[in-house]
ROBALUM-599585 format. One record per residue (C-alpha): x, y, z; residue in three letters. Coordinates in Angstrom, 3 decimals. Layout:
BEGIN
<X X	Y Y	Z Z	zapa ALA>
...
END
This chain:
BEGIN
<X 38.209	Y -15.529	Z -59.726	zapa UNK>
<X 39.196	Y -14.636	Z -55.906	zapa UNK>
<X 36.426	Y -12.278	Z -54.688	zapa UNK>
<X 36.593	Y -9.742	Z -51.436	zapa UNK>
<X 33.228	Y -8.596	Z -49.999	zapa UNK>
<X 34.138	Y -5.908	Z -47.579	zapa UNK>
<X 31.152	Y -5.696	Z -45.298	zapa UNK>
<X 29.896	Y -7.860	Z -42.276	zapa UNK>
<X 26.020	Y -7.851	Z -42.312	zapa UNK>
<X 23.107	Y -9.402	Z -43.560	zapa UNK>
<X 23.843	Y -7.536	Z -47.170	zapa UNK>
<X 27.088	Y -8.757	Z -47.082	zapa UNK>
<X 26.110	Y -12.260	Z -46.286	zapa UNK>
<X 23.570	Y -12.515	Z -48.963	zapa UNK>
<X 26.071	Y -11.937	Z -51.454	zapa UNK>
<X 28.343	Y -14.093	Z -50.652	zapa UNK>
<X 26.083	Y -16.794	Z -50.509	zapa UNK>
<X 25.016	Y -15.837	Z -53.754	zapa UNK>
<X 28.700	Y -15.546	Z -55.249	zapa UNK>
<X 29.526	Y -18.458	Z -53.884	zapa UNK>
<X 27.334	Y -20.135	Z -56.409	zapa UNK>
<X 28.836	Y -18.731	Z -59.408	zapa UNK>
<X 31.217	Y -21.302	Z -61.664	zapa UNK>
<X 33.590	Y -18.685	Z -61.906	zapa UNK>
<X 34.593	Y -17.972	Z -58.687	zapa UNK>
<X 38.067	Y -19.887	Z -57.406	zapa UNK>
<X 37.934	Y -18.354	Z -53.641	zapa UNK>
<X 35.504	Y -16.708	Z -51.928	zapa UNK>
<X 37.023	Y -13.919	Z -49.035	zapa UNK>
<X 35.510	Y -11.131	Z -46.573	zapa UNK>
<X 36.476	Y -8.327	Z -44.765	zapa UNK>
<X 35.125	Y -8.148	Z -41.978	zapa UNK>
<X 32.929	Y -11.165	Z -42.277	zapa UNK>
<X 30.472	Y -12.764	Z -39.909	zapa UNK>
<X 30.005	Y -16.097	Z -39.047	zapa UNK>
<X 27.793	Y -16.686	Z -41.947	zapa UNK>
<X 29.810	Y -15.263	Z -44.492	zapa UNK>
<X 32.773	Y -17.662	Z -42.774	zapa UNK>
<X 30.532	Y -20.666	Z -43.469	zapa UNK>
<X 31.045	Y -19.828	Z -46.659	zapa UNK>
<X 34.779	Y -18.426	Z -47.179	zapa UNK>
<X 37.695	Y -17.327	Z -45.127	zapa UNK>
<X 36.941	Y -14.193	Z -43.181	zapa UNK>
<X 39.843	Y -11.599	Z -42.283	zapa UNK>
<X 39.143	Y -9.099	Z -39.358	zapa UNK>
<X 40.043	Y -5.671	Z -41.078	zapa UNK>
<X 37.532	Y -2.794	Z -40.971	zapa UNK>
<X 35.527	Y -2.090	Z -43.915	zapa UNK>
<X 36.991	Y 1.484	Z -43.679	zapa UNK>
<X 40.215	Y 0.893	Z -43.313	zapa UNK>
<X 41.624	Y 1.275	Z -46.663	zapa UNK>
<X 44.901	Y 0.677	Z -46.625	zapa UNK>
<X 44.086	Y -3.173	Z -44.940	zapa UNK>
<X 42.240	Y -3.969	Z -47.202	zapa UNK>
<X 44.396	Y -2.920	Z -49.886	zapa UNK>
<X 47.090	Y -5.673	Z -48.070	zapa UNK>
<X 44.421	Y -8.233	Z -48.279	zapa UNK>
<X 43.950	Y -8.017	Z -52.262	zapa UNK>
<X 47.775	Y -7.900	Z -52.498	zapa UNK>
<X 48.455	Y -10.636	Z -50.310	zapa UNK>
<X 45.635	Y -13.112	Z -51.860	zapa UNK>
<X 45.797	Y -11.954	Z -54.882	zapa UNK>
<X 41.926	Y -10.906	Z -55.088	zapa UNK>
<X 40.706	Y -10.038	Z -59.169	zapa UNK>
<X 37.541	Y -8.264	Z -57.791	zapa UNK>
<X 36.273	Y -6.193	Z -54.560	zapa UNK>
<X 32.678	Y -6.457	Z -53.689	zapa UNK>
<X 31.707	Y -3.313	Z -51.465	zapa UNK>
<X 28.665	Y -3.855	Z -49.975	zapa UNK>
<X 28.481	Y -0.512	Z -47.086	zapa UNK>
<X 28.275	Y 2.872	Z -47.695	zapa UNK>
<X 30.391	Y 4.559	Z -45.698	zapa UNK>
<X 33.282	Y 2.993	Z -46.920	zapa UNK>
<X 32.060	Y 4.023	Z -50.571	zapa UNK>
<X 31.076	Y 7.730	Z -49.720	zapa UNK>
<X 35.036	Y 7.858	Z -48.621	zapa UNK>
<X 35.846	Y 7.155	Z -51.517	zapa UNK>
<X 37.356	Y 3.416	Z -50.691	zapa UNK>
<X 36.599	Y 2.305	Z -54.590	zapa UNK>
<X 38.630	Y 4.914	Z -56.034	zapa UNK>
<X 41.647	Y 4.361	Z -53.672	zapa UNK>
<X 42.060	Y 0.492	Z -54.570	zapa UNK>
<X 41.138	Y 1.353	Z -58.484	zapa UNK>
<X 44.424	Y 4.156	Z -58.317	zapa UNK>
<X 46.361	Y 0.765	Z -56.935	zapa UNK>
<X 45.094	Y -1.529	Z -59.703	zapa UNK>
<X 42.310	Y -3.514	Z -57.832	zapa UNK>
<X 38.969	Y -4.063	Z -59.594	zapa UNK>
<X 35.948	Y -2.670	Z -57.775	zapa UNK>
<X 32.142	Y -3.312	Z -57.867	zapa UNK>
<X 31.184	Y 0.479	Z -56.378	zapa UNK>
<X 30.846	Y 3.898	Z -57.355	zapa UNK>
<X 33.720	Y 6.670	Z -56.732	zapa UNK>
<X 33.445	Y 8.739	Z -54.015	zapa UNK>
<X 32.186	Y 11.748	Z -56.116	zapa UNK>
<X 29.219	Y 9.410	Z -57.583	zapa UNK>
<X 28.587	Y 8.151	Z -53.967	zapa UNK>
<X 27.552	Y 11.730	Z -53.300	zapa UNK>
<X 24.111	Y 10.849	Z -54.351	zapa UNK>
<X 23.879	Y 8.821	Z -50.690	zapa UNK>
<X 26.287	Y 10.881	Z -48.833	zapa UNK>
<X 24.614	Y 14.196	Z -49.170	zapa UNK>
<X 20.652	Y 14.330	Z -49.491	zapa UNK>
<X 20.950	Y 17.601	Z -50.488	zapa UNK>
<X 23.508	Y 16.638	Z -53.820	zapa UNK>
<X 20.944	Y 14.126	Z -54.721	zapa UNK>
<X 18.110	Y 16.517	Z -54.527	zapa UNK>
<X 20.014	Y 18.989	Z -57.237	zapa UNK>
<X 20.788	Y 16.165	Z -59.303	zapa UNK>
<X 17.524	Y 15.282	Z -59.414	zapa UNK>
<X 16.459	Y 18.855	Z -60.041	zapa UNK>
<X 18.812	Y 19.089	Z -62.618	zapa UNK>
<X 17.412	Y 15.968	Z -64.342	zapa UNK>
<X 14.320	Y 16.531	Z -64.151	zapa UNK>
<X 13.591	Y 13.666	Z -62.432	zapa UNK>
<X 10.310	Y 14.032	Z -59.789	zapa UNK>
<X 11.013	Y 13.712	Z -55.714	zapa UNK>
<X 9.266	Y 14.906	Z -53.185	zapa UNK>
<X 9.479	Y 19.361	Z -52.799	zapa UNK>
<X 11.443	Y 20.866	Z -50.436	zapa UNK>
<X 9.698	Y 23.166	Z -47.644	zapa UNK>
<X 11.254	Y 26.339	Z -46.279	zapa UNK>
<X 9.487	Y 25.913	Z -43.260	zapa UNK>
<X 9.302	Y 23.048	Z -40.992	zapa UNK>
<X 5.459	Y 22.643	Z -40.374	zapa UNK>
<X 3.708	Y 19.306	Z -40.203	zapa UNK>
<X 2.699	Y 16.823	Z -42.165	zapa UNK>
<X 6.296	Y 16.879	Z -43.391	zapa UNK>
<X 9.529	Y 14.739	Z -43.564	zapa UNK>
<X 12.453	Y 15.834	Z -41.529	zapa UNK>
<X 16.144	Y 14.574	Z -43.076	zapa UNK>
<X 19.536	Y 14.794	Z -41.967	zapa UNK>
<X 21.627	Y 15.731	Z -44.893	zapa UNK>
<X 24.202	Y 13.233	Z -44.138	zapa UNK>
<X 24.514	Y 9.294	Z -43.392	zapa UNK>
<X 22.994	Y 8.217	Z -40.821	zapa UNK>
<X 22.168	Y 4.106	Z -41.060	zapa UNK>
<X 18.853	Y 4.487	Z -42.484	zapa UNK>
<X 17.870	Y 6.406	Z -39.059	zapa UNK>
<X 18.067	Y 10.004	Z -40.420	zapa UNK>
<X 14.526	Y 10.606	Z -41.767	zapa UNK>
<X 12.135	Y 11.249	Z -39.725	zapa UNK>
<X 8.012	Y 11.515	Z -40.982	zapa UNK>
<X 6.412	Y 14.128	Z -38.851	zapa UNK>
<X 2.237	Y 14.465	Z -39.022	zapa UNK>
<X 1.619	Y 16.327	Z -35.635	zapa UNK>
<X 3.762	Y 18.895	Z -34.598	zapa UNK>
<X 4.967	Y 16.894	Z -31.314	zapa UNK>
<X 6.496	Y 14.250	Z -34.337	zapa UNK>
<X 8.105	Y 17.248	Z -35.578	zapa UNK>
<X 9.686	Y 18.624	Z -32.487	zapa UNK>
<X 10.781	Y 15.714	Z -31.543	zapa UNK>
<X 12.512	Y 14.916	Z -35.547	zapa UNK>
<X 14.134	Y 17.848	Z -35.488	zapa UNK>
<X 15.984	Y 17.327	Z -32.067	zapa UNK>
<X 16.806	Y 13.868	Z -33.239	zapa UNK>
<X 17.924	Y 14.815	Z -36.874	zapa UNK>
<X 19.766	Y 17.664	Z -35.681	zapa UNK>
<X 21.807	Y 15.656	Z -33.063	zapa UNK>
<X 23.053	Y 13.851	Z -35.870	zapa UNK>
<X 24.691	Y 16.694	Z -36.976	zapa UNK>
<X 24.903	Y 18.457	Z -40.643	zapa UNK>
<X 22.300	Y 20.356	Z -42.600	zapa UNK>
<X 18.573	Y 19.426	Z -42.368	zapa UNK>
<X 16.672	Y 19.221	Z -45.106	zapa UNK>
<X 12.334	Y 19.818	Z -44.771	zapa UNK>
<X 9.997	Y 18.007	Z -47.618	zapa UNK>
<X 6.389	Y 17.415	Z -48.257	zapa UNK>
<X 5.412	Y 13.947	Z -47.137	zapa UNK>
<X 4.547	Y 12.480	Z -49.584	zapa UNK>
<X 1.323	Y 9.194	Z -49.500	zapa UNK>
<X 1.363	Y 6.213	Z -51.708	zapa UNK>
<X 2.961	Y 2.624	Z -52.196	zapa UNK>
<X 6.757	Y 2.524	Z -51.498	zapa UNK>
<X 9.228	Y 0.410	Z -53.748	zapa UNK>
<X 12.992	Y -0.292	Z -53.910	zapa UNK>
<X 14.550	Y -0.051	Z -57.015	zapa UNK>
<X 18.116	Y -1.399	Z -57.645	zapa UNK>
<X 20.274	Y -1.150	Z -61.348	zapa UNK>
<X 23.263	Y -2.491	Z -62.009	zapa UNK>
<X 25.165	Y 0.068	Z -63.948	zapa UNK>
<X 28.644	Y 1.125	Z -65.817	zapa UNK>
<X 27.428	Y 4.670	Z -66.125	zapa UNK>
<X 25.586	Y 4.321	Z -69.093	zapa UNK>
<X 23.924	Y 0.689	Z -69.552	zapa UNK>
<X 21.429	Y -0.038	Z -66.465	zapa UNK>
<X 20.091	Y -3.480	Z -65.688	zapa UNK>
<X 16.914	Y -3.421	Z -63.403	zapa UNK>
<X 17.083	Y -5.872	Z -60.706	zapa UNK>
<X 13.523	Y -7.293	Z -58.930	zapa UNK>
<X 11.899	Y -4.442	Z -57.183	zapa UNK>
<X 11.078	Y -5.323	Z -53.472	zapa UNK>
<X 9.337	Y -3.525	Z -50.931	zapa UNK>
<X 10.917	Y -2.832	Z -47.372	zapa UNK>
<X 9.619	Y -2.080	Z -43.293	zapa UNK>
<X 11.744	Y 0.732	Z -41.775	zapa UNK>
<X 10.095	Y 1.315	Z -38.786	zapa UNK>
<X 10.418	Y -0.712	Z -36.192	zapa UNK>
<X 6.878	Y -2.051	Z -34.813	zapa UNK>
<X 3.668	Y -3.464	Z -36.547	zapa UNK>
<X 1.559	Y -1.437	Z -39.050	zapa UNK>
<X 4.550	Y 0.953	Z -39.877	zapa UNK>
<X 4.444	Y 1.889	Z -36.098	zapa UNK>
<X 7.545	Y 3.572	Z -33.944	zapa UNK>
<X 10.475	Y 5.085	Z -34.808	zapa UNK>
<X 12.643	Y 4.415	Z -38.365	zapa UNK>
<X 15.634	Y 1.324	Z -38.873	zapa UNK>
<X 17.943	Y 0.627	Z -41.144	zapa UNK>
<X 15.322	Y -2.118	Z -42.259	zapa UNK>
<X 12.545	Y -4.834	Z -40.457	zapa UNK>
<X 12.165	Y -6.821	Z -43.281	zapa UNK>
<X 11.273	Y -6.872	Z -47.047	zapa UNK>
<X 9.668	Y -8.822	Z -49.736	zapa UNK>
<X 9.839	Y -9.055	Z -53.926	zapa UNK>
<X 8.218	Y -9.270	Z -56.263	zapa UNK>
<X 5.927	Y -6.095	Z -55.698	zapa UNK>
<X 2.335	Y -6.457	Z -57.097	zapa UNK>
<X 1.403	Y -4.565	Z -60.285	zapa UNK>
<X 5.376	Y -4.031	Z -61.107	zapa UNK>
<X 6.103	Y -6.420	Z -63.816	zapa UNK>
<X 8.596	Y -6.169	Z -66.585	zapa UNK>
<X 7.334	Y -3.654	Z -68.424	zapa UNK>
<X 6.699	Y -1.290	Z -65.400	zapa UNK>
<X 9.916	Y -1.673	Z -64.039	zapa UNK>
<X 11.799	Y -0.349	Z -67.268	zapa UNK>
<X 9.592	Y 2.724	Z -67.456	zapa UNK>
<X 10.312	Y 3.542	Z -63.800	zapa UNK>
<X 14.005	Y 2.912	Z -65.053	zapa UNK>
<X 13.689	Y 5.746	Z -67.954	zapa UNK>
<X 11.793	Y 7.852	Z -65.777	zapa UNK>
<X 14.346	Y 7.836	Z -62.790	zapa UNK>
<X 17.828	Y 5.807	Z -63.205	zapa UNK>
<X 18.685	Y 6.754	Z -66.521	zapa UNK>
<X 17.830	Y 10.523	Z -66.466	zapa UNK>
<X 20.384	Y 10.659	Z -63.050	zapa UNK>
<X 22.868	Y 8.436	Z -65.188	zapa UNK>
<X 23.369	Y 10.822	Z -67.333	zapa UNK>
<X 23.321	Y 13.762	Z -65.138	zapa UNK>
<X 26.450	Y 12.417	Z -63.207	zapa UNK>
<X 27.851	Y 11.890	Z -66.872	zapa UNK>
<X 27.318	Y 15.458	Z -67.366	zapa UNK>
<X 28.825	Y 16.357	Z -64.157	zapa UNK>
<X 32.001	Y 14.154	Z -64.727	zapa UNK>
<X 31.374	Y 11.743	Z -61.790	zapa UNK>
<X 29.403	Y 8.635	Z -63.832	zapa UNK>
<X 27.940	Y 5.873	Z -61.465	zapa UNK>
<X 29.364	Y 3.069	Z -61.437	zapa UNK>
<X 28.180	Y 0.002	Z -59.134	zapa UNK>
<X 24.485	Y -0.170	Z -57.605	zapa UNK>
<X 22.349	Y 2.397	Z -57.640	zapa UNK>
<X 18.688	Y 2.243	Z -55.763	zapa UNK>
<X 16.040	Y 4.510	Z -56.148	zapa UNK>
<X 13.284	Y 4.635	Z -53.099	zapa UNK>
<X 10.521	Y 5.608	Z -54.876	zapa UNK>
<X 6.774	Y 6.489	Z -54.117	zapa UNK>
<X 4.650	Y 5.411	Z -56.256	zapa UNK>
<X 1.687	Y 8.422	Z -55.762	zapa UNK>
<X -1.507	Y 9.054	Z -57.786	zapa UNK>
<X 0.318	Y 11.688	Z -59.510	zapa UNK>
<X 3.017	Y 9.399	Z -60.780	zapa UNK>
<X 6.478	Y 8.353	Z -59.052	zapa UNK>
<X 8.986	Y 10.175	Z -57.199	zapa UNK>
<X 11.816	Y 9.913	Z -55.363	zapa UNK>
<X 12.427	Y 9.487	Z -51.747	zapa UNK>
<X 16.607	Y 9.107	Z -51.707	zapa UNK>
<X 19.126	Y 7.527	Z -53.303	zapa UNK>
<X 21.192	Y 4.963	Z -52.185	zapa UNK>
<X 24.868	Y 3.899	Z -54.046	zapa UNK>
<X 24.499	Y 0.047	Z -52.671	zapa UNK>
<X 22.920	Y -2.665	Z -52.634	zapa UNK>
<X 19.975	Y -1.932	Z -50.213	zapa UNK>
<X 19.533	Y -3.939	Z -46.866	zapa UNK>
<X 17.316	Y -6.210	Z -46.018	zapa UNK>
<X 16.059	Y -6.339	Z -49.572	zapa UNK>
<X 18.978	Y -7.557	Z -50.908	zapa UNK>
<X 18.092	Y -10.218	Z -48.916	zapa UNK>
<X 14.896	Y -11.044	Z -50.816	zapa UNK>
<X 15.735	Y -9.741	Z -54.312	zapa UNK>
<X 19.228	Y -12.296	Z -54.788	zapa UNK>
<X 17.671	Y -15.656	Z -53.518	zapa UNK>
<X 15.302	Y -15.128	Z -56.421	zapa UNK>
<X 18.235	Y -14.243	Z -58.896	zapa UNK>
<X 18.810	Y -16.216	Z -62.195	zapa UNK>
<X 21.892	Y -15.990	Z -63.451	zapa UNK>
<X 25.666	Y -15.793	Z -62.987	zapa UNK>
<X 25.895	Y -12.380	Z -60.389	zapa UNK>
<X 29.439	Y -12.892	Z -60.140	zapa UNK>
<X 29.781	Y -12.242	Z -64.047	zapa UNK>
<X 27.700	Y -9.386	Z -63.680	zapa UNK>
<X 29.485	Y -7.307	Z -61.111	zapa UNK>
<X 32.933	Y -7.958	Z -62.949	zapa UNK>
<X 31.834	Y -6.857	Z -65.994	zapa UNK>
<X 30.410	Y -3.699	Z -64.532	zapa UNK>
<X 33.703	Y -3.582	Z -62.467	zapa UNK>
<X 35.338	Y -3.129	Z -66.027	zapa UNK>
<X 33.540	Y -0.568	Z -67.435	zapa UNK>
<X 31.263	Y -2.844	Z -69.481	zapa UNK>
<X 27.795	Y -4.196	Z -68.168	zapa UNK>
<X 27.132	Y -7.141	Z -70.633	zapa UNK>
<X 25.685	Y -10.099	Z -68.694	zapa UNK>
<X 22.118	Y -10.861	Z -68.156	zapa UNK>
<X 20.951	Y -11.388	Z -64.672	zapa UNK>
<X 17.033	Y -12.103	Z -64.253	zapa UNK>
<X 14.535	Y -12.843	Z -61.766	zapa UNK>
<X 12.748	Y -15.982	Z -61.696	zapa UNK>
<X 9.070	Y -16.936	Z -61.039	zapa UNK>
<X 9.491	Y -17.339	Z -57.073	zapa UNK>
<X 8.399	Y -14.907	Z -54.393	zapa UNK>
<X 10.591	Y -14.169	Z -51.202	zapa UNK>
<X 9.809	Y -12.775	Z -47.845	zapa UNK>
<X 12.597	Y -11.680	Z -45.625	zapa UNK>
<X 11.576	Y -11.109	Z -42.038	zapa UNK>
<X 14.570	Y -9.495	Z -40.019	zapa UNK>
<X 15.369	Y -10.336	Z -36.143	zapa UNK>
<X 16.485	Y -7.396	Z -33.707	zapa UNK>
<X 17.577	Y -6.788	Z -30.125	zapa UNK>
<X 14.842	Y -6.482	Z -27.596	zapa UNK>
<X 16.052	Y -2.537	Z -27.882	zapa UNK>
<X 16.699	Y -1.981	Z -31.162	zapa UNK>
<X 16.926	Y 0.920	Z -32.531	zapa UNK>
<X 18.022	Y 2.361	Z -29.591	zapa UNK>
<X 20.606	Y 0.413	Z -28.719	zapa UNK>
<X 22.529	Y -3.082	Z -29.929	zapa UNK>
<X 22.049	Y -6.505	Z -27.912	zapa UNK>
<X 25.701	Y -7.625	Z -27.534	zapa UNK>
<X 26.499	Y -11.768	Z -26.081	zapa UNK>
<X 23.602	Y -13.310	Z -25.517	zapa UNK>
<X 23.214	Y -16.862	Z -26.854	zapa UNK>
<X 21.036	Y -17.599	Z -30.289	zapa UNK>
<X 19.180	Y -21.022	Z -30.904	zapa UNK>
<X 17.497	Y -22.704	Z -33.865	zapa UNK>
<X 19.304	Y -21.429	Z -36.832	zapa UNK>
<X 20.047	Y -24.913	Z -38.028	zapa UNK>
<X 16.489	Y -25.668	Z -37.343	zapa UNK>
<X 15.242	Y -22.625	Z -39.772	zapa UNK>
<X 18.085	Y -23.879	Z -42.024	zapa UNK>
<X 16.829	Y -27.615	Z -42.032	zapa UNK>
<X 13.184	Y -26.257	Z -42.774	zapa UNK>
<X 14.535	Y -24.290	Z -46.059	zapa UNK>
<X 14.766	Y -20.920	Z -45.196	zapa UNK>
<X 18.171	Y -18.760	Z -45.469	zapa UNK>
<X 19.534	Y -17.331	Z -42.356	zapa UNK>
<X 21.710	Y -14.776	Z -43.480	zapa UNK>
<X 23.654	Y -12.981	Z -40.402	zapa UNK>
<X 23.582	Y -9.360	Z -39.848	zapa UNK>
<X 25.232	Y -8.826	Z -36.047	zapa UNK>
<X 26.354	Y -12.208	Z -34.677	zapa UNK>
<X 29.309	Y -13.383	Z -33.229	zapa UNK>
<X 30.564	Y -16.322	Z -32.437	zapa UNK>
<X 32.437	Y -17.550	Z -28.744	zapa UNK>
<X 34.073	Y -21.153	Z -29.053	zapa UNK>
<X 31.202	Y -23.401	Z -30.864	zapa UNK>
<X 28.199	Y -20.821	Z -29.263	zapa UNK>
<X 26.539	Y -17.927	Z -31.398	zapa UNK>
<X 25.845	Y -14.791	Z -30.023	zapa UNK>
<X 24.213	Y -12.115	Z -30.592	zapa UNK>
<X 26.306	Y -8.749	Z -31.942	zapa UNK>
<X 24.138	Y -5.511	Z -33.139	zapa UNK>
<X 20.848	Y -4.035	Z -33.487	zapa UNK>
<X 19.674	Y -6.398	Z -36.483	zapa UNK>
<X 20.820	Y -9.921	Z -35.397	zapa UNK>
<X 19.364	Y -12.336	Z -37.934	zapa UNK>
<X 17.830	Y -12.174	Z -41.932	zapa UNK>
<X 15.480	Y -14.930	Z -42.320	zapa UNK>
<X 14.319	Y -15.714	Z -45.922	zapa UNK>
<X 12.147	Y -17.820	Z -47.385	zapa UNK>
<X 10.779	Y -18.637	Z -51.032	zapa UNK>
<X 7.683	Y -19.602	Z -52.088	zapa UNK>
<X 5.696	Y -20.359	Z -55.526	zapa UNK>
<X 3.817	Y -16.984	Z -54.476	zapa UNK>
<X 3.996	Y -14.469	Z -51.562	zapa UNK>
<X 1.865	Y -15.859	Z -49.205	zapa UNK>
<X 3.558	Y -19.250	Z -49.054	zapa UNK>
<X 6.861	Y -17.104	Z -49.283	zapa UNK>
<X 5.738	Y -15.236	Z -45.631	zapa UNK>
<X 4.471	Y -18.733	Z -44.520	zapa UNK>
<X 7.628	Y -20.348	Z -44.766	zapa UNK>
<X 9.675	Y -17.398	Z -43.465	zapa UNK>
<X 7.145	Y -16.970	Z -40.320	zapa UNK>
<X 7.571	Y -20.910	Z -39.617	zapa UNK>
<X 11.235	Y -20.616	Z -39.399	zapa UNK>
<X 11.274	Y -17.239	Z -37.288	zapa UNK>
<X 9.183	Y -19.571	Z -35.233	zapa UNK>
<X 12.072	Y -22.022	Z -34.745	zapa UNK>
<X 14.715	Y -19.107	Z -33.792	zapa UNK>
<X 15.066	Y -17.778	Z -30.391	zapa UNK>
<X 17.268	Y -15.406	Z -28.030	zapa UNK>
<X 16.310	Y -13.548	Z -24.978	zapa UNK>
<X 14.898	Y -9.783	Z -26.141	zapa UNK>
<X 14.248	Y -10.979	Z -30.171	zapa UNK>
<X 11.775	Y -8.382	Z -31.530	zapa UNK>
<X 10.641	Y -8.667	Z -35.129	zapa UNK>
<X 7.843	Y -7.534	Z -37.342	zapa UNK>
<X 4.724	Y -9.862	Z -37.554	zapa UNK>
<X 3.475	Y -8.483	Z -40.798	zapa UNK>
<X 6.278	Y -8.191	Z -43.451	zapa UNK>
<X 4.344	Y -8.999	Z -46.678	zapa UNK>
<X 1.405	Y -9.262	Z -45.228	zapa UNK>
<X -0.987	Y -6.785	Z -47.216	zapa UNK>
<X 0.492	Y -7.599	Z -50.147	zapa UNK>
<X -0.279	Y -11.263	Z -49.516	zapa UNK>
<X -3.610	Y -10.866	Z -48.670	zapa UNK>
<X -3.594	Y -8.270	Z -52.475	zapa UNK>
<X -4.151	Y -4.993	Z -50.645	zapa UNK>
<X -2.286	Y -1.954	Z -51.019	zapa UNK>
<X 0.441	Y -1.010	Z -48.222	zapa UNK>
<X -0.480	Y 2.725	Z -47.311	zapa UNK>
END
């Protein structure tokens, strides 16, 4: 098969490298790319939005099946534009993409479910969670427990224009949740647990991700699959119902509270950074999966083995207020020659020199028999990466390493 993955970041990367290893697949191509993905297949510089290039691409190389790994490309609708020209897609349409694209669609599908999330509040008063309605790179929520947090989420939500939408905060362990689904069978991937804000001990403002691990402790087979009928399956069949099934990736962010789970968002992609831990611990042919969902029929297995990984990300000295753009990066193949996975979210690459290129530069995973050798491993090779500015999290994994609870 001759695979596209539309995307150029640290999700993207991951599942190439994870493609890549599937018997099936004849090429292996990428629009954008990065210079990780291009270690890996040929990488052709056309936007991930720009449909109609893209469309060229699959024509031109003859691609069976397009891998879309962002969301804004999705929420346009970019899946249903290459299906209407006969191209294969792994992704929802963009009237099932809703359920990312507008917070406040997901809450009435959720509503209408009956599925449990967090209440809305008709008046902005703290503790509460402030959310911009629409996309906004995993920077549009904003938690709020003193009213100087509040006034200062609501100028930042509202200057990223759209509705706001007010909710209880909600306390309690936080999981990712990702299904592969044709609308109507769902597969549960390996939950993992992810760091949006930016410093130590969930400290500063929100990111589109620091880092994430998986497995999560006390979520084994069995509680997985009730979290599944509880939440997935219930929304499933409430797009049915609405004439706009899911097709592709769907993630729940859930909190798990004493009163049970609920929802935090939706998400209508593979998440990012946890992608990043969930695939290297992947058994199974992913590849086979993602075409057959791509074809209306979800009938291959895909499981996750007995392995733990830990996936600490590396950001610009001012991320996430602004990207670090051309300065040099060191030690990857040292990390690499250790064992971990270096997976590249915003690099670049000048002659033979890598450089950085965003806000998250670098993914750096390791695996281990168990989570603290897992965050071991991926520590010792952060230690053996370097560029002027690099900020990262020092405790991804760490409490659930040492078996306590994340609050």
């Amino acid at each position: 098969m001759r695979v596209l993955v539309v995307g150029s970041g640290g999700r993207e990367h991951a599942l190439a490298w994870k493609l890549k290893q599937s018997p099936r697949l004849e090429a292996l191509h990428a629009a954008p790319g990065n210079p990780g993905i291009a270690r890996l297949g040929e990488c052709h510089p056309v936007r991930a939005e720009d449909a109609e290039g893209l469309l060229a691409i699959c024509g031109e190389l003859g691609v069976d099946l397009v891998v879309v790994g962002p969301e804004l490309p999705l929420v346009a609708g970019l899946a249903d534009f290459l299906r209407r020209n006969g191209v294969a897609v792994f992704g929802p349409t963009r009237a099932a993409a809703r359920i990312e694209g507008s917070k406040s669609f997901a809450k009435e599908v959720l509503e209408a479910a009956g599925v449990p999330t967090a209440g809305r509040l008709a008046v902005a008063r703290p503790p509460c969670v402030v959310k911009a309605d629409g996309l906004a790179a995993g920077k549009g929520v904003f938690v709020c427990r003193t009213q100087e947090e509040l006034d200062a989420g609501l100028r930042a939500a509202s200057a990223l224009g759209g509705q706001l939408l007010i909710e209880e905060l909600l306390e309690g362990e936080e999981v990712s949740l990702f299904v592969l689904t044709d609308g109507r069978e769902a597969v549960a991937l390996a939950p993992a647990q992810d760091f949006k804000r930016v410093g130590d001990g969930d400290t500063g403002p929100n990111t589109g991700g620091m880092g994430a691990y998986s497995p999560v402790p006390g979520l084994g087979e069995s509680e997985v699959e009730e979290l599944v009928d509880a939440v997935h399956r219930p929304v499933l069949a409430e797009l049915v119902r609405r004439g706009s099934p899911f097709s592709g990736l769907l993630y729940a962010g859930l909190m798990l509270t004493d009163d049970g789970p609920r929802v935090l968002e939706f998400n209508c992609r593979f998440g990012d950074p946890e992608t990043q831990a969930i695939l290297p611990r992947l058994e199974g042919d992913l590849l086979g999966a993602l075409t057959s969902v791509a074809h209306g029929a979800l009938d291959e297995e895909v499981t996750a083995g007995d392995r733990a990984a830990v996936t600490v990300v590396l950001a610009g000295g001012e991320y996430p207020e602004s990207n670090d753009k051309g300065t040099p990066i060191a030690g990857i193949d040292e990390a690499e020659a250790a064992g971990a996975l270096v997976f590249h979210a915003g690099t670049a690459r000048r002659g033979q020199e890598l450089l950085t290129n965003g806000g998250r530069i670098l993914n750096v995973t390791a695996l281990g028999a168990d989570l603290p050798s897992a965050r071991a491993a991926a520590y010792e090779a952060v230690g053996l990466i370097s560029f002027p500015g690099m900020r990262f999290r020092s405790d991804i994994g760490l409490a659930a390493a040492e078996g306590h609870v994340r609050s």
